[in-house]
TIDOTOR-643357 format. One line per field, with one value per residue (C-alpha): x, z, y; residue number from 0; residue in one letter. Coordinates in nm, 2 decimals. Each point is the difference from the previous one (the first is absolute). Layout:
! residues N
x: X;...;
z: Z;...;
y: Y;...;
i: NUM;...;
aa: a;...;
END
This chain:
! residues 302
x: 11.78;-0.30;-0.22;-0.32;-0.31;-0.02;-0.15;-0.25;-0.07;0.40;0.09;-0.07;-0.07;-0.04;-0.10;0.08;-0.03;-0.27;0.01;0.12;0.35;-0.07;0.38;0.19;0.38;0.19;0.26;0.04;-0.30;-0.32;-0.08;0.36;0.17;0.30;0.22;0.32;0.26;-0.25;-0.24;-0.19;0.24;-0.29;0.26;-0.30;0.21;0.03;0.35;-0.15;0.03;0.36;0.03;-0.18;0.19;0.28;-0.11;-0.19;0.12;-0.27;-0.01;-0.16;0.00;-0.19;-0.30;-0.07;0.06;0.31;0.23;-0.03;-0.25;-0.28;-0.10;-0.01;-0.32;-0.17;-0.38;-0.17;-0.40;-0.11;-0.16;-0.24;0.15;-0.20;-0.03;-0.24;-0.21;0.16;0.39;-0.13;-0.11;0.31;0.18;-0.13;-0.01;0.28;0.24;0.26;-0.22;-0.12;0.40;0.11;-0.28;0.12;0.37;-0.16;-0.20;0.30;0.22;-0.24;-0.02;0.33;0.13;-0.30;0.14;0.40;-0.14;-0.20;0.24;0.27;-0.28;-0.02;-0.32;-0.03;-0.29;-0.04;0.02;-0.25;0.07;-0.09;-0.09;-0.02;0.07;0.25;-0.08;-0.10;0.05;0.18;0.06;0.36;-0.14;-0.11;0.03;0.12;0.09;0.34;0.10;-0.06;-0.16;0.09;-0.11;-0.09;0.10;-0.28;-0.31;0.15;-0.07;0.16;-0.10;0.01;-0.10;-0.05;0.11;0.39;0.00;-0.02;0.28;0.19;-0.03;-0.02;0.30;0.23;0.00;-0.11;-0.28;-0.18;-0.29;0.31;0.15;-0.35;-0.01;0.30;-0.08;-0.29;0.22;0.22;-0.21;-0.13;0.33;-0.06;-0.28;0.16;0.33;-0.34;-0.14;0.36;0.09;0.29;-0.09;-0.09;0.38;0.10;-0.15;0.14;0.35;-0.06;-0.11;0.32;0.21;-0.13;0.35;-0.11;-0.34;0.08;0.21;-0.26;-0.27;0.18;-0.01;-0.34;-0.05;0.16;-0.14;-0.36;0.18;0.11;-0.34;-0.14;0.19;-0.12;-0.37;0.13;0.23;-0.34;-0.17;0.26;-0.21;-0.24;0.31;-0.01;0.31;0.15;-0.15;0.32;0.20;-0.27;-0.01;0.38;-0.02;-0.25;0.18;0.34;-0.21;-0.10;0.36;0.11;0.26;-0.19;-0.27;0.28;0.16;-0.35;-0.04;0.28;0.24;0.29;-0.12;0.06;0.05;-0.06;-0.37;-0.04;-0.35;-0.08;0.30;0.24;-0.17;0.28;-0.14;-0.41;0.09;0.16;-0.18;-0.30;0.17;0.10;-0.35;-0.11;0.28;-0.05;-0.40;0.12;-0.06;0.33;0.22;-0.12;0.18;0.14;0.08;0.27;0.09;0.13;0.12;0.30;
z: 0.30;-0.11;0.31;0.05;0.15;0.34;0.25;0.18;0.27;0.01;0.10;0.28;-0.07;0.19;-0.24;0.17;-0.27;-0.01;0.39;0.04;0.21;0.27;0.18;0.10;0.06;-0.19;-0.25;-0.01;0.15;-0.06;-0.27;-0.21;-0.01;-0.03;-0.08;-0.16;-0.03;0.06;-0.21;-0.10;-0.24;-0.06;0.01;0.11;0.03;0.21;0.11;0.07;0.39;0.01;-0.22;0.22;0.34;-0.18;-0.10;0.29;0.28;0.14;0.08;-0.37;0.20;0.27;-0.24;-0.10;0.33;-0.03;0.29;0.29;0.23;-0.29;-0.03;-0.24;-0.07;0.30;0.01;-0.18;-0.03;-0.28;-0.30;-0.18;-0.31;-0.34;-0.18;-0.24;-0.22;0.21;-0.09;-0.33;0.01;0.16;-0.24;-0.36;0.10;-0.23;-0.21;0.29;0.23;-0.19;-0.10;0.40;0.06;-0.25;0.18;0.33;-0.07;-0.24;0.35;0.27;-0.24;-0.02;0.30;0.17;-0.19;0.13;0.38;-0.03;-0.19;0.30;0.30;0.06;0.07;-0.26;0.09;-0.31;0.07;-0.15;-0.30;0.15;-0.30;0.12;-0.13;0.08;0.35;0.20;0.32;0.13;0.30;-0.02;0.02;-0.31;-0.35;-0.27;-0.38;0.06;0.19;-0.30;0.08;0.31;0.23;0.31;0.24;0.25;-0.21;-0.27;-0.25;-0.33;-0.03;-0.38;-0.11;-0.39;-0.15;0.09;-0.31;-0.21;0.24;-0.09;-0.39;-0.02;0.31;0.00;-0.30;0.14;-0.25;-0.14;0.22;0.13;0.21;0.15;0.05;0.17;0.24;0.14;0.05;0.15;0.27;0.00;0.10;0.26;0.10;-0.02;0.22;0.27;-0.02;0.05;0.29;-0.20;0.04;0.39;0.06;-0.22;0.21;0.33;-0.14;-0.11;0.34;0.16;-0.20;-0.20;-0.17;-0.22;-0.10;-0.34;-0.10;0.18;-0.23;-0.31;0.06;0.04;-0.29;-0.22;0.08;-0.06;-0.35;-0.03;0.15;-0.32;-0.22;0.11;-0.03;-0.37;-0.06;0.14;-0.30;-0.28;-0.27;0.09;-0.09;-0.30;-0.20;0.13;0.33;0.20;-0.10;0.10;0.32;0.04;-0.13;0.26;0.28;-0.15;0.02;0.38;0.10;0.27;-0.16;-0.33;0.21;0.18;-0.32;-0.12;0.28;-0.13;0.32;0.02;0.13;0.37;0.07;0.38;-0.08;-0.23;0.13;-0.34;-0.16;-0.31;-0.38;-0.07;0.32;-0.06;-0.34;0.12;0.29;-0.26;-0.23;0.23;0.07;-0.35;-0.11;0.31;0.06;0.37;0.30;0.19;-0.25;0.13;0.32;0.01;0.33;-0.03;-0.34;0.12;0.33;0.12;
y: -4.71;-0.18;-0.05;-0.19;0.22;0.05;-0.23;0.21;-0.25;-0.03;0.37;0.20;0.35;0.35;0.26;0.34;0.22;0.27;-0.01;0.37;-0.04;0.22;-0.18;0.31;-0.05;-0.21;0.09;0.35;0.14;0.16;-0.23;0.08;-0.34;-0.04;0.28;-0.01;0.26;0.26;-0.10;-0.33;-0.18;-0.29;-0.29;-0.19;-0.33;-0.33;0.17;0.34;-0.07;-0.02;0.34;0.19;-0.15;0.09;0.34;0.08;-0.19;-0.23;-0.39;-0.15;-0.38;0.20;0.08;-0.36;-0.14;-0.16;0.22;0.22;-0.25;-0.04;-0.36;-0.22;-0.20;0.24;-0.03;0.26;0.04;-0.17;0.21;-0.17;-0.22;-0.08;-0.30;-0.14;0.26;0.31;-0.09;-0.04;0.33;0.21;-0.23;0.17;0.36;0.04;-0.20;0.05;-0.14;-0.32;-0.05;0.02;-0.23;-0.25;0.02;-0.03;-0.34;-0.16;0.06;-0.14;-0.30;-0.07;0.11;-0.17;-0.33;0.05;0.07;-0.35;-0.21;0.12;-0.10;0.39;0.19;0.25;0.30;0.22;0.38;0.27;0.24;0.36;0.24;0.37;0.32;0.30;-0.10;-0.30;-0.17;-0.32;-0.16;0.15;0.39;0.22;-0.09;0.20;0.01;0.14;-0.29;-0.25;-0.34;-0.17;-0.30;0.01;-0.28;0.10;-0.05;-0.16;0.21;0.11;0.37;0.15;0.29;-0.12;0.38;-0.12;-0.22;0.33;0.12;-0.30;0.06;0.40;0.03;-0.30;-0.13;-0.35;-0.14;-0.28;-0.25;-0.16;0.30;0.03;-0.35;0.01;0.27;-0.21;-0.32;0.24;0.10;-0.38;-0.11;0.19;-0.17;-0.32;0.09;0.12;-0.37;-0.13;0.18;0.15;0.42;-0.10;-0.13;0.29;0.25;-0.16;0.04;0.34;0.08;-0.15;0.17;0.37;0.02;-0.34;0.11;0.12;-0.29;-0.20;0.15;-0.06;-0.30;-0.06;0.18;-0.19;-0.27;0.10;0.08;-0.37;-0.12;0.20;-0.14;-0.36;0.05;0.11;-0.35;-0.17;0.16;-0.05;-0.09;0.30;0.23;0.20;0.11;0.26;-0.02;-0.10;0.33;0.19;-0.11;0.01;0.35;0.13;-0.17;0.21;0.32;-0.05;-0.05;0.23;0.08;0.09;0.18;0.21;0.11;0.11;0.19;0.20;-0.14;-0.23;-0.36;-0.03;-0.40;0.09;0.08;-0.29;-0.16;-0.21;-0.08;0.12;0.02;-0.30;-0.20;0.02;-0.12;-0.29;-0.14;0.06;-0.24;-0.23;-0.12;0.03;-0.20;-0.28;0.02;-0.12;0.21;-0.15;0.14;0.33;0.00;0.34;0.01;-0.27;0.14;0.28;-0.01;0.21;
i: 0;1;2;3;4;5;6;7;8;9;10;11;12;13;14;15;16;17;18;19;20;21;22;23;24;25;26;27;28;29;30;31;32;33;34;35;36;37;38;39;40;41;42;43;44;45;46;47;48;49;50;51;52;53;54;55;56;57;58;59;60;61;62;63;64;65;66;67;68;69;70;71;72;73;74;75;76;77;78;79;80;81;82;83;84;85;86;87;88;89;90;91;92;93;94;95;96;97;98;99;100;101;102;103;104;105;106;107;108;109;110;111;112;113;114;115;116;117;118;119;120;121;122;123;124;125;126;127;128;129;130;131;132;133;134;135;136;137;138;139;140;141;142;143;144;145;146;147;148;149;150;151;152;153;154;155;156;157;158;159;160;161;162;163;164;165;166;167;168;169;170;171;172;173;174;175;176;177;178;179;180;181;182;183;184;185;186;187;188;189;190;191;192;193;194;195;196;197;198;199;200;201;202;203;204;205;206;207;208;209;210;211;212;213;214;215;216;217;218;219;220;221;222;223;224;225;226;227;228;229;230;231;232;233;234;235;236;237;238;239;240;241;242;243;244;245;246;247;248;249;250;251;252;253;254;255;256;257;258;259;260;261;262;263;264;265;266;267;268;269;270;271;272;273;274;275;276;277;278;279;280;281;282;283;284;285;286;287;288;289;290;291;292;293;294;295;296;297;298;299;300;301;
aa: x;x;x;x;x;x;x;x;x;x;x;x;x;x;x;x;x;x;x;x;x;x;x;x;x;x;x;x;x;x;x;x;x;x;x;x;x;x;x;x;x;x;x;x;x;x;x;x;x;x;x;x;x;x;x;x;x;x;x;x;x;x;x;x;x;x;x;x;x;x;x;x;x;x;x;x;x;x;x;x;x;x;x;x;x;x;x;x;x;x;x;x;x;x;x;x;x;x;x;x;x;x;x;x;x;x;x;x;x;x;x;x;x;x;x;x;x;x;x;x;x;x;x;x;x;x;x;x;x;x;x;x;x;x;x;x;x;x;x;x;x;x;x;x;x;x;x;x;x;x;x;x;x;x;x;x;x;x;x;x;x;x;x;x;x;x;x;x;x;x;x;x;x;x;x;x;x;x;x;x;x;x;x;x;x;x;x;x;x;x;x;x;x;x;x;x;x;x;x;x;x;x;x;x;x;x;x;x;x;x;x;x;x;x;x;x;x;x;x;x;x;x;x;x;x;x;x;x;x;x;x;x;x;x;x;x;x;x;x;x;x;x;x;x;x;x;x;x;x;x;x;x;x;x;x;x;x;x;x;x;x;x;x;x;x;x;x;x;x;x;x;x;x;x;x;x;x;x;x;x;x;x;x;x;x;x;x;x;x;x;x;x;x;x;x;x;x;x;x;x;x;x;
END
């Protein structure tokens, strides 16, 4: 995907890297992560939540605010953000940096221009670079738990070493799979500013036995939302670009994810959705470029 340079008065950064950790607790313990099967398999993914609630038994909605009383859009103290000279700077520490950067700025600007065309506010959130471990306003941060957002602060939390997870470990390559994992956790942002993941975690609340379907759902359409940044952008798509995408999508498929784990899917723990339903609800919005078409809580009702 070919991608002007980023903004830098048109991203808000936090740079924690360098800074130590020094968190405690967490996944795993005493600085571990998160350990799978007795030992750290490294998935590293977006999914890698729902593997380890299925492997180890806790509440993966619970860590990112979404269930068991944490709330939504919460008030957190406010870390400082940079702009200007300073993003520039946390920007082009490495090529992974400067290309998350680039995705960052293409999606405020054209998310930015859907909020206002609609009459919505639109607040953009901050890209949080740390490494192996960081903190959010949802608790600890670590690099087993892949990238996530965090409703509280707003923040989209990446630890830039799980693109090399991505190539080396599942097979999900090319810009566009990285691409896609920040529009991903952007769409996340987006169901935040439209009250969507706060009506989400009501209904979770009132009934635990729907919070995995619940979660798929909200999922897949952060998937979709991905994919419409991407239609918005057509003629900045390169060949090949749309298969890679679908392909890294495919790999982060519970189901996929449980069969690498060497274990038979489990639909009951599904928290992201099937391989065969990322893929679709990721082509639905490249394919339509409208965020109503990714509705799929209506979808898939029943």
């Amino acid at each position: 995907m070919r991608l002007d340079d980023f903004d830098p008065n048109d991203v808000d950064i936090e740079d924690q890297r360098g800074r130590g950790g020094g968190l405690g607790g967490g996944f795993g313990g005493g600085g571990q992560g998160l350990q799978l099967g007795g030992g750290g398999l490294g998935i590293g993914t977006i999914a890698v939540l729902m593997v380890g609630a299925w492997m180890l038994g806790f509440n993966p909605l619970s860590v990112l605010g979404l269930a068991g009383g944490g709330q939504i859009g919460a008030p957190v103290a406010q870390r400082p953000v940079a702009g200007g000279s300073d993003a520039a700077s946390s920007c082009t520490v490495d090529a992974a940096s400067r290309e998350s950067c680039n995705a960052l700025s293409s999606l405020n600007k054209t998310w930015r221009g859907l909020f206002e065309g609609r009459g919505h506010n639109f607040a953009r959130p901050r890209l949080v670079f740390y490494s192996s471990r960081g903190s959010s306003g949802c608790g600890a941060a670590q690099s087993a738990m892949g990238p996530f957002y965090c409703p509280a602060d707003h923040g989209i939390y990446l630890d830039t070493d799980f693109y090399r997870q991505m190539d080396t470990e599942l097979g999900a390559t090319g810009q566009f799979a990285r691409d896609y994992v920040i529009a991903h956790e952007y769409g996340h942002h987006i169901q935040s500013l439209l009250g969507t993941s706060a009506k989400v975690q009501a209904q979770q609340e009132r009934n635990s036995d729907a919070a995995n379907s619940l979660s798929v759902r909200l999922e897949l359409q952060a998937d979709c939302y991905a994919g419409v940044w991407a239609a918005r952008n057509r003629d900045r798509l390169e060949k090949g670009d749309m298969e890679s995408g679908l392909n890294a999508a495919h790999q982060i498929g519970d189901d996929t994810l449980m069969k690498s784990a060497g274990r038979a899917p489990v639909e009951a723990a599904f928290t992201h959705g099937t391989s065969a339903q990322r893929m679709e609800w990721l082509r639905r919005g490249m394919e339509s470029g409208d965020p109503a078409k990714c509705d799929t809580f209506a979808a898939m009702k029943g």
